[in-house]
C-alpha positions in Angstrom: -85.3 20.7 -118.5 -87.1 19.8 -115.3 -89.5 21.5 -113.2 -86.4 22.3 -110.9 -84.0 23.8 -113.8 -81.9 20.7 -114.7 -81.1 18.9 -117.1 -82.8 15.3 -117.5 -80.9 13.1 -119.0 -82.4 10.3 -121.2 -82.2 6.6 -119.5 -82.7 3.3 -120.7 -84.2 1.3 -117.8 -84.2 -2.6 -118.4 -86.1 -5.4 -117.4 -86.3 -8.8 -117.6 -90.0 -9.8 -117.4 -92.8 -7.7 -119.9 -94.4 -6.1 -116.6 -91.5 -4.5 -115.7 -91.5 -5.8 -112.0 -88.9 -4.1 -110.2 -87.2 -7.4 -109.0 -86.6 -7.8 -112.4 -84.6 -4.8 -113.1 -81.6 -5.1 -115.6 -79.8 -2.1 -115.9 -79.8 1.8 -116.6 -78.1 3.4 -119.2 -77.5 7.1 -119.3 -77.6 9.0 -122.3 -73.9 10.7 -122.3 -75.3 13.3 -124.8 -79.6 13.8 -125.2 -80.5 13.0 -128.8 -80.5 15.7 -131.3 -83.8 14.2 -132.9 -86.3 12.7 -132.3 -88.6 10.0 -134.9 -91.8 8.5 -134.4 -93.2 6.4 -137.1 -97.3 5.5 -136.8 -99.0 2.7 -138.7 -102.5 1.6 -140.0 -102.9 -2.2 -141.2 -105.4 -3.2 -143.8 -106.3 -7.1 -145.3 -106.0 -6.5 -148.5 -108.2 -8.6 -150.6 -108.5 -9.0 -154.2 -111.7 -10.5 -155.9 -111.4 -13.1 -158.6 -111.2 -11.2 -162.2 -110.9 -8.2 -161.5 -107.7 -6.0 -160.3 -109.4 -4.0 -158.4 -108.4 -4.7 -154.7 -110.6 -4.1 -151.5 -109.2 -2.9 -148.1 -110.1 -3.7 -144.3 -108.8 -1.7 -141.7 -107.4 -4.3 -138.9 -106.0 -1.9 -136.5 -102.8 -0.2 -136.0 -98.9 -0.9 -136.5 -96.9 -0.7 -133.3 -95.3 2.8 -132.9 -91.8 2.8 -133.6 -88.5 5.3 -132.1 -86.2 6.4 -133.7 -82.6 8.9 -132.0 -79.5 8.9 -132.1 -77.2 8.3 -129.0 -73.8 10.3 -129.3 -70.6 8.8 -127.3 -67.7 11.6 -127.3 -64.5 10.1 -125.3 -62.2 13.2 -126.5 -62.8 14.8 -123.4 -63.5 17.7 -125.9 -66.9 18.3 -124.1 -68.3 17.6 -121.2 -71.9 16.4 -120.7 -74.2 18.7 -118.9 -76.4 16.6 -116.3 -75.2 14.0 -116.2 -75.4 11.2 -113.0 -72.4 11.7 -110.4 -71.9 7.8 -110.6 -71.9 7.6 -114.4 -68.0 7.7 -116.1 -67.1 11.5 -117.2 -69.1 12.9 -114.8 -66.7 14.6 -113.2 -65.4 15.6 -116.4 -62.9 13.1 -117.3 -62.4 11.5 -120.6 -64.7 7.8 -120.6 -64.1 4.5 -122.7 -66.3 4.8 -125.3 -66.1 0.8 -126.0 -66.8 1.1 -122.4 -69.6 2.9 -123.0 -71.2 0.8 -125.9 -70.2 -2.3 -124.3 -72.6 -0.9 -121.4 -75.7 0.1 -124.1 -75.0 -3.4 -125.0 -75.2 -5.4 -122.2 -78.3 -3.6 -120.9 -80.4 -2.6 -124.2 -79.1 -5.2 -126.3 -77.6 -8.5 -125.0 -79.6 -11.8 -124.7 -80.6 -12.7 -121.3 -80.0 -16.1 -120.1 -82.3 -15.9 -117.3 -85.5 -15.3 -119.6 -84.1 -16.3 -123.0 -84.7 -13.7 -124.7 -84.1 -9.6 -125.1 -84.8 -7.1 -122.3 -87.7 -5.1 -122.2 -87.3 -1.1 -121.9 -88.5 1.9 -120.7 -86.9 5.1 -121.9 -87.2 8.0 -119.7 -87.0 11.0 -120.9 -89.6 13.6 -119.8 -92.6 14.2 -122.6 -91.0 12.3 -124.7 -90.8 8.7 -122.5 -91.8 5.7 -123.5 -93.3 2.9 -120.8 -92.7 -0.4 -123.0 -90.9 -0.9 -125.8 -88.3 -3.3 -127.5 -85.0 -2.9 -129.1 -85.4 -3.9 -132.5 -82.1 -2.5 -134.3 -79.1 -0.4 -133.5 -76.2 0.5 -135.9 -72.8 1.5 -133.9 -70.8 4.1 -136.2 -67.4 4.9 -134.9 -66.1 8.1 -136.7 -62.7 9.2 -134.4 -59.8 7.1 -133.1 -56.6 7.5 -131.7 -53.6 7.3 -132.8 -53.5 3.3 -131.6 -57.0 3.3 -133.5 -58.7 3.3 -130.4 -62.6 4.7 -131.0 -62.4 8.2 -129.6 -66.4 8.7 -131.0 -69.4 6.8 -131.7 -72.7 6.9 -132.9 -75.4 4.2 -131.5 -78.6 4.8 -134.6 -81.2 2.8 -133.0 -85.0 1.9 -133.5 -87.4 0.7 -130.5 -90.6 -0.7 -131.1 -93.6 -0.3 -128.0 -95.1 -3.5 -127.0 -98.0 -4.6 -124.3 -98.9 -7.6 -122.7 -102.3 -9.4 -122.2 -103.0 -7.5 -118.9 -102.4 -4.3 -119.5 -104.0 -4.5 -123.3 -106.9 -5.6 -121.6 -107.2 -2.6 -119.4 -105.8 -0.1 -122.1 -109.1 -0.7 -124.4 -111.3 0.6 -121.7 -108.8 3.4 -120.9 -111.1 6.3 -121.2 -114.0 4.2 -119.2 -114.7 5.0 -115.9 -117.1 1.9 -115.6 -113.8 -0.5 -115.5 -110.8 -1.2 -113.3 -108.0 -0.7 -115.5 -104.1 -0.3 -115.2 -101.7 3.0 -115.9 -97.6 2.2 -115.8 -96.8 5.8 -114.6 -94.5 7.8 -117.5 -92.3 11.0 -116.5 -94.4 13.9 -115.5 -97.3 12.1 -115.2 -99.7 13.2 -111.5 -103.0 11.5 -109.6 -104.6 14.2 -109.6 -104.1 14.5 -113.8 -104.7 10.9 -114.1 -108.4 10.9 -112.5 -109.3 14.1 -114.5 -108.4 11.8 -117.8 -110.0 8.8 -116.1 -112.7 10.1 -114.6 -113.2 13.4 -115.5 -112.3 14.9 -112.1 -109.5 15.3 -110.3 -110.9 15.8 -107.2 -110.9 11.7 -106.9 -107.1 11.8 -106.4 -107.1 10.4 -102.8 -109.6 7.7 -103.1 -107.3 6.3 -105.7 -104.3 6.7 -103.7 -106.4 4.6 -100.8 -106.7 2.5 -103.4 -103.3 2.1 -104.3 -102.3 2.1 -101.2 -99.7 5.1 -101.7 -98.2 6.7 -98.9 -97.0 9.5 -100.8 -98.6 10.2 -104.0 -97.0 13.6 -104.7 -94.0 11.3 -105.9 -94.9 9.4 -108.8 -92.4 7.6 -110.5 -91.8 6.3 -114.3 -92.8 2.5 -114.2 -95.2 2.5 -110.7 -98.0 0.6 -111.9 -101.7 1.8 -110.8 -104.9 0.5 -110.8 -108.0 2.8 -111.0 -111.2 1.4 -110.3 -114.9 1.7 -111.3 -116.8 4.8 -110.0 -119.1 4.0 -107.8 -122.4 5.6 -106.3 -120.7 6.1 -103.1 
């Protein structure tokens, strides 16, 4: 639930371009149904290296695995249930039965598909309160269709799929001084997220909430939104 009662809905917002620029803006897809479950899966890498004669192997630590996701997204087009929250503009809102190829078709153009434009896959941001994600990659989904009509039409569908979180040169930069106050670095803002929270990580005081809104230039900075990009600076004596 939100802060005002209702329920958020999780979205898939796509993008063309790794930053995420807003020109760039693929789609949205809107979870008919919020996942049941949700999977996260860490990782640690090691080198592994075995000397000669002997079978006794030594380990290296060399960082960490990207963090995968892992839900299910649940398509109903009996008309059986209705989805609660749900956009206005989004088929079955109003409480009509949807397409459910339709509906895949959509998670497939917008998640999935290859893109022309960049040659490649979309990048994606999944919105969905605590749990969002900024960046992160399809990298499998497996369409289960489990109900049809009589002219074996799908009436149901399951979408299993896995994402995988990525960065890009200027934001990895910034992320490994995250906790330093003594560089300028960059946060891509996730649901939930405030200024006034962000300086108290950054900076250890939330007090600072307006000189970084100078900064940023933001004209309103009670109204954060999932993707805004925001640079916070070095403290200085002044």
């Amino acid at each position: 639930m939100s802060s005002s009662g209702k329920l958020e809905k999780l979205k898939i917002v796509s993008f063309l371009d790794a930053e995420q620029s807003s020109g760039k803006q693929v789609g949205v897809f809107e979870a008919y149904y919020n996942p049941a479950s949700l999977s996260i899966s860490y990782g640690v890498k090691y080198n592994d290296e075995e000397a000669i004669g002997t079978v006794k192997t030594s380990v290296k630590y060399d960082g960490y695995n990207a963090t995968t996701y892992s839900f299910d997204l649940m398509i109903d087009g009996t008309g059986a249930s209705a989805p609660n929250g749900i956009s206005k503009d989004q088929p079955g809102a109003d409480g009509s039965k949807i397409s459910v190829p339709d509906k895949v078709q959509t998670f497939m153009d917008y998640v999935y598909k290859f893109q022309g434009e960049n040659h490649e896959g979309c990048y994606l941001q999944i919105q969905w309160g605590k749990s969002s994600v900024p960046r992160c990659v399809l990298t499998s989904v497996n369409v289960t269709y489990d109900l049809f009509s009589p002219n074996g039409d799908p009436l149901r569908a399951k979408l299993a799929c896995q994402f995988k979180e990525y960065s890009y040169k200027e934001l990895s930069d910034a992320e490994e001084n995250r906790q330093s106050p003594d560089v300028t670095h960059l946060r891509v803002i996730t649901q939930g997220e405030t200024l006034p929270g962000l300086c108290e990580q950054i900076y250890g005081d939330a007090r600072l909430y307006q000189q970084i809104a100078r900064y940023n230039n933001l004209t309103n900075y009670r109204n954060l939104k999932p993707g805004q990009r925001l640079y916070f600076p070095p403290l200085t004596n002044s």
